[in-house]
C-alpha positions as CSV (number, residue, x, y, z in Angstrom):
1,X,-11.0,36.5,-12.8
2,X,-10.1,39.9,-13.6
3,X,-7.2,39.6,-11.1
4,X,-5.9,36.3,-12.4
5,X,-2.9,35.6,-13.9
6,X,-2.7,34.0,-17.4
7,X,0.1,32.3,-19.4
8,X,0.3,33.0,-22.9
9,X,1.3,30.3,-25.7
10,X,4.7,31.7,-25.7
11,X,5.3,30.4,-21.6
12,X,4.9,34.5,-21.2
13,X,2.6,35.0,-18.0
14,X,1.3,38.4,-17.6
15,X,-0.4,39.1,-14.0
16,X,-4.0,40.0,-14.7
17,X,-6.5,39.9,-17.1
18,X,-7.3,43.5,-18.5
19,X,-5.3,45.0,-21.4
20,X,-4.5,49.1,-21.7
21,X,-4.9,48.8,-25.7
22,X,-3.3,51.1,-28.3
23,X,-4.3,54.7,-28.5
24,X,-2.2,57.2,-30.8
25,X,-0.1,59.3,-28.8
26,X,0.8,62.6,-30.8
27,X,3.6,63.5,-28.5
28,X,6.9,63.5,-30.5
29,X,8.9,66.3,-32.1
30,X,10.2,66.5,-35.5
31,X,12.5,64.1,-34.9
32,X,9.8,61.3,-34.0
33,X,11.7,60.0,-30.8
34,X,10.1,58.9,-27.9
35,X,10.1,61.8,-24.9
36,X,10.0,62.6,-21.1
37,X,5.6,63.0,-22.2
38,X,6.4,59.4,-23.3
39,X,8.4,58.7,-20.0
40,X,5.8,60.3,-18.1
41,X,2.4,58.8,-19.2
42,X,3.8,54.9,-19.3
43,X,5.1,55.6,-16.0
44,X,1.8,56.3,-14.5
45,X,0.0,54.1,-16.8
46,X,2.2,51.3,-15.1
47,X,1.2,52.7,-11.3
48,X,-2.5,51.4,-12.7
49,X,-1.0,47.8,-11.9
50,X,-2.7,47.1,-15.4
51,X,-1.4,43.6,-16.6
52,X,-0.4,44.5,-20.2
53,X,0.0,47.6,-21.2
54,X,0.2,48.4,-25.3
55,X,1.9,51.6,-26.9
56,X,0.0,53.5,-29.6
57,X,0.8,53.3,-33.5
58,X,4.9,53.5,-33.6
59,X,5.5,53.7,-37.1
60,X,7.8,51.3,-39.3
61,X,8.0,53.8,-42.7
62,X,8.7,57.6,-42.3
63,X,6.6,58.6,-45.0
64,X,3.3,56.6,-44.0
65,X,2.8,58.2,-40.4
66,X,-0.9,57.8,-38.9
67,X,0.3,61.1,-37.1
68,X,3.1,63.8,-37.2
69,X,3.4,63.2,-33.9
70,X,3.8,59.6,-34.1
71,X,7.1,57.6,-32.8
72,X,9.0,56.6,-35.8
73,X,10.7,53.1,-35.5
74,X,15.0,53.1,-36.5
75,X,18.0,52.0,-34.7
76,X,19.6,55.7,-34.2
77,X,16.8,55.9,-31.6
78,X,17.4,53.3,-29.4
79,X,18.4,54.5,-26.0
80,X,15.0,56.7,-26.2
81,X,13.1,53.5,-26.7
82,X,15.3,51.6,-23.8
83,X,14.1,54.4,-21.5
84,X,10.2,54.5,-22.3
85,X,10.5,50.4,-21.9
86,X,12.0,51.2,-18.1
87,X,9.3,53.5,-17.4
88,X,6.4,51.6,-18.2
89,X,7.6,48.1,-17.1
90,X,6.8,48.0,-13.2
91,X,4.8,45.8,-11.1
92,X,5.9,42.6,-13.3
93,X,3.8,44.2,-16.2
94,X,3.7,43.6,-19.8
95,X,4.5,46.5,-22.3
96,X,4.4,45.9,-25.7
97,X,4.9,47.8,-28.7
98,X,2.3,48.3,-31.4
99,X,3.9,48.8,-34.7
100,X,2.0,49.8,-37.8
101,X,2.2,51.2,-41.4
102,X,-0.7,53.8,-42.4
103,X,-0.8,53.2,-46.1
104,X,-3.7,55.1,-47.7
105,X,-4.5,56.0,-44.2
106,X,-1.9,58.9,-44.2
107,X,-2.8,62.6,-44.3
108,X,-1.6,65.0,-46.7
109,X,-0.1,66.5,-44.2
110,X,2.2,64.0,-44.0
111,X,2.6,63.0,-47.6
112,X,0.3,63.8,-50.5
113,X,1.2,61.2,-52.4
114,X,0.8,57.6,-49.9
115,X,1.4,54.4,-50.9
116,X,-1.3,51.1,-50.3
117,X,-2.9,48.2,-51.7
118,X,-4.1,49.4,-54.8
119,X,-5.1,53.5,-55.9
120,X,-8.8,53.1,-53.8
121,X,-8.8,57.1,-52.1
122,X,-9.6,57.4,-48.7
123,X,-12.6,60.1,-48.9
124,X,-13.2,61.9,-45.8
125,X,-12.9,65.6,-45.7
126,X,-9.9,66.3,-48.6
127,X,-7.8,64.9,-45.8
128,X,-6.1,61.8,-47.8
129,X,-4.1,61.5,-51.3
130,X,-5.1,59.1,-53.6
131,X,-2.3,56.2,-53.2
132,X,-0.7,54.4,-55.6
133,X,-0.3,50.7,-55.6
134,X,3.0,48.8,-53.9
135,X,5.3,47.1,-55.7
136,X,7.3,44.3,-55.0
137,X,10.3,46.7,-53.5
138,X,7.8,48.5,-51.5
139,X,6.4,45.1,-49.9
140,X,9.6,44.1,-49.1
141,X,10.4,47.1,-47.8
142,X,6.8,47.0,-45.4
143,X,8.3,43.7,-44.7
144,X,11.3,43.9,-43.6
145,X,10.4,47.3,-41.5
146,X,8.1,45.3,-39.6
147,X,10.9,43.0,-39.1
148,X,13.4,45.4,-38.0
149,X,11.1,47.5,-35.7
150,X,10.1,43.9,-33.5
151,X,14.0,43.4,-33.3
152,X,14.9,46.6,-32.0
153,X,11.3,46.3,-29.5
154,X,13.2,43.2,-28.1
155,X,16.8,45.3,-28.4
156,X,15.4,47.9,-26.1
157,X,13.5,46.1,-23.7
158,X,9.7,46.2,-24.6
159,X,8.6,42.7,-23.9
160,X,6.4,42.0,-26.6
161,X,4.9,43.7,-29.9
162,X,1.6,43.9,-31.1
163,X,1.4,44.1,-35.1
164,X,-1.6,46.6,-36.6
165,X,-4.2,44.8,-38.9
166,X,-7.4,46.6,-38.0
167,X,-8.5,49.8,-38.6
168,X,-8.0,50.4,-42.0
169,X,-4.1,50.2,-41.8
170,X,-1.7,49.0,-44.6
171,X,-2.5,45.3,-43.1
172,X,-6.0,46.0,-43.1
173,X,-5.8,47.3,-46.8
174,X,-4.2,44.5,-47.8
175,X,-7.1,42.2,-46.5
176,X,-10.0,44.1,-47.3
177,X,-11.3,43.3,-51.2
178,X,-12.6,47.2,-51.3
179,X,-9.0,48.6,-51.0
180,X,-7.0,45.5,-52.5
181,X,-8.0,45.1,-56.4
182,X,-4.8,43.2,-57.1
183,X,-4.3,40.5,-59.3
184,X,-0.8,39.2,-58.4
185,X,0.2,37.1,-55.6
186,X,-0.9,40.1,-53.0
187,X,-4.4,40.3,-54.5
188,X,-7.8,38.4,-55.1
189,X,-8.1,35.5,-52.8
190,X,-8.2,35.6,-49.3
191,X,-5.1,33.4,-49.7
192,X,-3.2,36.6,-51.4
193,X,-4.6,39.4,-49.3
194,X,-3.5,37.7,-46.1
195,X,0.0,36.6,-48.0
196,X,1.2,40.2,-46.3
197,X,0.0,39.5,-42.6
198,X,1.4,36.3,-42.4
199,X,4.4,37.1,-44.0
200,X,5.4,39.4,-41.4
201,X,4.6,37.3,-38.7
202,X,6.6,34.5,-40.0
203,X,9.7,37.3,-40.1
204,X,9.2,38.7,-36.9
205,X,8.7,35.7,-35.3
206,X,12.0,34.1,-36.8
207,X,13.5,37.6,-35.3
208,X,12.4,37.6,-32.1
209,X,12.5,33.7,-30.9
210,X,9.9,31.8,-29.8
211,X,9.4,33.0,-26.2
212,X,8.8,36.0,-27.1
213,X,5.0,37.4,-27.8
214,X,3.7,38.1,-30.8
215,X,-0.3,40.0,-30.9
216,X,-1.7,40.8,-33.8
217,X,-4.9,43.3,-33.7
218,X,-7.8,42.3,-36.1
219,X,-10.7,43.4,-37.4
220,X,-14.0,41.1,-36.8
221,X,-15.2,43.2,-40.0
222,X,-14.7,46.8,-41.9
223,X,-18.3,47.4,-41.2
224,X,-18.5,48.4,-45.1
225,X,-20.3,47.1,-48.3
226,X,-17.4,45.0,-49.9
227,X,-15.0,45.5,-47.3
228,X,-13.2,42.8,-45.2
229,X,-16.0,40.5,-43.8
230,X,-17.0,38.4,-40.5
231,X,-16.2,35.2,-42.6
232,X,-13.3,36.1,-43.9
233,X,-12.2,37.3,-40.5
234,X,-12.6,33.8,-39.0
235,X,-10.7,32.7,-41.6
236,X,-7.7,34.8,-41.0
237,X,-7.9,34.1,-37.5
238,X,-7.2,30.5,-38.1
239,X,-4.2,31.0,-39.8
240,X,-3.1,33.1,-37.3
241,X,-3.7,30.2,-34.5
242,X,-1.7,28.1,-37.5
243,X,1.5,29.9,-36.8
244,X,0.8,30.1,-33.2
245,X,0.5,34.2,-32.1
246,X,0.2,34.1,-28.7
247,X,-2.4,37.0,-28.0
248,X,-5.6,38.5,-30.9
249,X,-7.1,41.4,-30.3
250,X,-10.7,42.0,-32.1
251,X,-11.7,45.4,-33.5
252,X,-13.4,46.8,-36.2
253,X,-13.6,49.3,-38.6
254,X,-11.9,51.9,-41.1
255,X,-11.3,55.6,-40.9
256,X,-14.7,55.8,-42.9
257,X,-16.6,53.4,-40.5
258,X,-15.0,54.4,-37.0
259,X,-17.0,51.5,-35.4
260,X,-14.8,51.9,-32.1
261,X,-17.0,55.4,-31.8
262,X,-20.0,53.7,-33.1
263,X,-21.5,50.6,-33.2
264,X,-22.2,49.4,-37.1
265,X,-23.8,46.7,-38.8
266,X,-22.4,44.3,-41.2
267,X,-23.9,46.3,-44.2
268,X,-22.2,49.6,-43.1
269,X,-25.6,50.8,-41.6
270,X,-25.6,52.5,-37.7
271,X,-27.3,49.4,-35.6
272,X,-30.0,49.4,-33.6
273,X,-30.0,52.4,-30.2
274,X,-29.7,49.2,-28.3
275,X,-26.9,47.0,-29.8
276,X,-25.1,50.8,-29.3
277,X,-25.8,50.5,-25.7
278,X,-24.5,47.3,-24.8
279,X,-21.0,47.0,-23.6
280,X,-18.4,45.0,-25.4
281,X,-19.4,45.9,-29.4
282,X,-17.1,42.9,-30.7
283,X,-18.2,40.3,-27.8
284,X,-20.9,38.3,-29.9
285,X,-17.4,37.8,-32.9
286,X,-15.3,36.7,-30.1
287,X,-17.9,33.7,-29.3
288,X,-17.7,32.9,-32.9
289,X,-14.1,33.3,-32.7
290,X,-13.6,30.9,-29.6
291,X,-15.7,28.5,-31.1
292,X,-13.4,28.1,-34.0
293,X,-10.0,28.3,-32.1
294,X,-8.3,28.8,-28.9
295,X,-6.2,31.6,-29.2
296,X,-6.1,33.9,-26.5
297,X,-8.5,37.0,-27.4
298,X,-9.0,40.3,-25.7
299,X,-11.9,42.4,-26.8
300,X,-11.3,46.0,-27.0
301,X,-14.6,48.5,-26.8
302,X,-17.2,49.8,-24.9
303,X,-16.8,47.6,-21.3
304,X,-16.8,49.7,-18.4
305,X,-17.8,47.4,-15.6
306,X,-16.3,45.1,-13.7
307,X,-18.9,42.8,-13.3
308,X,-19.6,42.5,-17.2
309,X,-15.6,41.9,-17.3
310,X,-16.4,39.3,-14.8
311,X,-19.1,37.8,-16.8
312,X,-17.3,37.7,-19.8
313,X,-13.8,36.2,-18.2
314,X,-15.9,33.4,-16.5
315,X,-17.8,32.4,-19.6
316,X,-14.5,31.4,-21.2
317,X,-16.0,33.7,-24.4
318,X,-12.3,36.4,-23.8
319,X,-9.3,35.7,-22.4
320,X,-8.8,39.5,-21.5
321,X,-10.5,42.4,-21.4
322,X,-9.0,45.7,-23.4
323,X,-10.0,49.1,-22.6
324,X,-8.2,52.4,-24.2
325,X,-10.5,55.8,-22.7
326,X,-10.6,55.0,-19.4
327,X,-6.7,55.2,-18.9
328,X,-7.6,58.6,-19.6
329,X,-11.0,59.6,-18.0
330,X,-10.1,57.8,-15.2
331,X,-6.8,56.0,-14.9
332,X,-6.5,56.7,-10.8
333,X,-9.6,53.8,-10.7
334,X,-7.9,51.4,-12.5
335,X,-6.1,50.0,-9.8
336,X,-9.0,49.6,-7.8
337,X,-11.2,48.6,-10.8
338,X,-8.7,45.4,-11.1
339,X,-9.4,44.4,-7.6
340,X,-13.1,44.6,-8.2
341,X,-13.2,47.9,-5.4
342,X,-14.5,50.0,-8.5
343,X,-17.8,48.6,-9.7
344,X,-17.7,51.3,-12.6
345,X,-15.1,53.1,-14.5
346,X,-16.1,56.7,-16.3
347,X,-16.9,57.3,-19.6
348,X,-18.3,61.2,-21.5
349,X,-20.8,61.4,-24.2
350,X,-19.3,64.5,-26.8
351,X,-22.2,66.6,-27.9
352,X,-23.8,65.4,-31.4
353,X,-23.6,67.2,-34.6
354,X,-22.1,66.1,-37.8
355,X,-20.8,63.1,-38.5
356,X,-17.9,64.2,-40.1
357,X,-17.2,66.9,-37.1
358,X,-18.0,64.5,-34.6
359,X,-15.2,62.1,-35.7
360,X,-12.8,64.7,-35.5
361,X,-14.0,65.9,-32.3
362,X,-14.2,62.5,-30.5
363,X,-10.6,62.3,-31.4
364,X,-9.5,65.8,-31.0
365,X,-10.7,65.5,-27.4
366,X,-9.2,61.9,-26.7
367,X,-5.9,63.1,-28.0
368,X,-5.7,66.6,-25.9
369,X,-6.6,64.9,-22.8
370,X,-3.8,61.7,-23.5
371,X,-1.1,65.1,-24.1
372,X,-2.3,66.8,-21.2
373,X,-2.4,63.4,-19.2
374,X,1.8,63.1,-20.3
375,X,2.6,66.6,-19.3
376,X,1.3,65.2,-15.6
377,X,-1.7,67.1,-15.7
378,X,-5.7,66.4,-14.7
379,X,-8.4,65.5,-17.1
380,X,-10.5,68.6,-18.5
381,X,-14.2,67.5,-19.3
382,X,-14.6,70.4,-21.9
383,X,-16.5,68.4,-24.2
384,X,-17.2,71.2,-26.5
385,X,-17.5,70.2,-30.3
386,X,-15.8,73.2,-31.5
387,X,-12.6,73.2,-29.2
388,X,-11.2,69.5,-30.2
389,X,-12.0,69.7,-33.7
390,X,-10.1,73.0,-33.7
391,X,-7.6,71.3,-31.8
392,X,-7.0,67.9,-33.8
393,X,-6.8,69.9,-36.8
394,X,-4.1,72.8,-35.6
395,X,-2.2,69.9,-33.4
396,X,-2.1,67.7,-36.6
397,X,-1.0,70.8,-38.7
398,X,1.6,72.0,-36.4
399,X,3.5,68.8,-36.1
400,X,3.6,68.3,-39.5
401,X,5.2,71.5,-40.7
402,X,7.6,71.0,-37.4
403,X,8.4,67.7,-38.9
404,X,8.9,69.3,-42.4
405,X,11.5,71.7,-41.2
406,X,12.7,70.0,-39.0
407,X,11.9,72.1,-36.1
């Protein structure tokens, strides 16, 4: 099953079933363009024979960057994007842009002074400004950004785009109760907090045609005590299937309840050692999910072998399977992983400590190997706790003030 094609609702047919999903990249300059690291990385990404691959966050707004090193999304940049499309489209692959907005999700590094939902902080480590709510000119303006940035996706050659709802985004703020206390249209009902989502959809999907695909990623749940919940997830999701997305990708989680490092329970609360353990963390929601519609899902999260993708394909419970680390650890196995030759793909374990420190560690050390990975070098298993919090902290600081003055 793994190696089977699959047609989407859009009459798009990508070649096989597993999905390299989003993972920031950090690798632009001040001027937010994408790069030869860019060029280089997709490139062998694509060698992986992967059927779809999907960029990280690419940025519609400037000032509301989930990294100084992200791509930022404007039509002065297009023959950059036209050339990181021809790298990573080979092997009659899928590449597809994920675009996003960071909202309250923006570092002060970046911008003390974000923009979301409503003023809810983000409280982890002094890292985040307390936002202040949207108004109607600054939806629009989310709006139409998303609008432009799938255009010029198309324009340049990408062959589909992917739009960020999970994770504690702007989309995902505007969903979840706990950061939207609104009382207008954009606020209060589920109806109003999903008036944003499906807004943009609507626009890009007027933009872009009909044959064209459309993904949105989803959270099954923020994994937090009056935060976005299951139910209200499969609620979304059939409005989604009502204006007929072609691919949904389940996640979970906020920057305060990183539930794609660990796996937590509806209540916020760490599960059980051996719910933890089990591959797939967002499998059981995707059941739930197929039994309400029969929109093509990938699940994105802890699957490492092939015969669990097997078992999961066959069942009929996904429609693909995503995976994000091991393009990293171990990208030279994907190939073989596809064709069911690699029974297992790596995965690390980063020492424990903190939980704050871990966070930034787990992604410190994700994002130096993805950079090191684009500069055409091998993977480093220096797992050490000190080194990649160190390093997300100096890398994030250092592209900001080069983005500052321009440098």
């Amino acid at each position: 099953m793994l190696d089977q094609p699959f047609t989407l609702p859009c009459g798009v047919t990508i070649p096989n079933r597993l999905v390299k999903s989003a993972m920031t990249e950090r690798l632009t300059n001040a001027n937010g363009k994408p790069n030869a690291q860019h060029f280089l990385l997709y490139d062998r990404w694509a060698n992986t024979k992967t059927g779809l691959l999907i960029t990280g966050n690419v940025m519609v707004d400037p000032h509301h960057m989930e990294s100084a090193g992200n791509v930022i999304m404007r039509e002065s940049i297009l023959p950059e994007l036209q050339q990181w499309a021809k790298a990573g489209l080979k092997h009659g692959n899928q590449l597809w842009v994920q675009i996003s907005h960071s909202g309250r999700q923006t570092t002060r590094l970046v911008n003390m002074k974000p923009k979301s939902a409503s003023d809810v902080q983000l409280k982890k480590a002094g890292f985040f400004g307390r936002p202040s709510p949207m108004n109607a000119a600054d939806i629009e303006k989310v709006i139409e950004g998303f609008i432009n940035a799938a255009k010029l996706c198309q324009q340049a050659g990408f062959t589909g785009v992917q739009i960020h709802s999970a994770h504690g985004y702007l989309l995902s703020q505007f969903l979840s109760p706990r950061t939207n206390r609104r009382t207008d249209e954009w606020g209060g009902s589920l109806e109003n907090r999903s008036r944003l989502l499906l807004t943009i959809i609507r626009g890009v999907r007027e933009a872009v045609g009909p044959n064209y695909p459309i993904s949105v990623k989803l959270n099954s749940a923020d994994f937090q005590r009056g935060g976005f919940t299951e139910e209200e997830s499969l609620q979304v999701i059939k409005m989604l299937a009502a204006e007929k997305i072609d691919l949904l990708e389940i996640s979970g989680g906020t920057y305060e309840k990183i539930a794609f490092f660990e796996r937590y329970g509806p209540d916020g609360e760490l599960a059980r050692e051996s719910t933890r353990q089990r591959e797939a963390y967002f499998i059981d929601f995707a059941q739930k999910v197929r039994q309400a519609t029969q929109l093509p899902i990938v699940v994105t999260g802890g699957i490492r072998s092939y015969d669990f993708c097997e078992e999961v394909l066959t069942s009929g419970a996904v429609d693909f399977i995503g995976m994000a680390r091991p393009f990293i650890l171990d990208h030279e196995s994907i190939e073989g992983f596809i064709q069911g030759k690699t029974p297992q793909l790596k995965d690390i374990t980063l020492p424990d400590g903190p939980r704050i420190v871990k966070d930034f560690a787990e992604g410190g050390y994700y994002a130096r190997e993805l950079i090191r990975l684009a500069k055409g070098k091998s993977v480093d298993l220096n797992t050490s706790l000190f080194l990649n919090t160190n390093f997300m902290v100096w890398h994030e600081l250092t592209k900001a003030m080069r983005k500052r003055f321009g440098r």
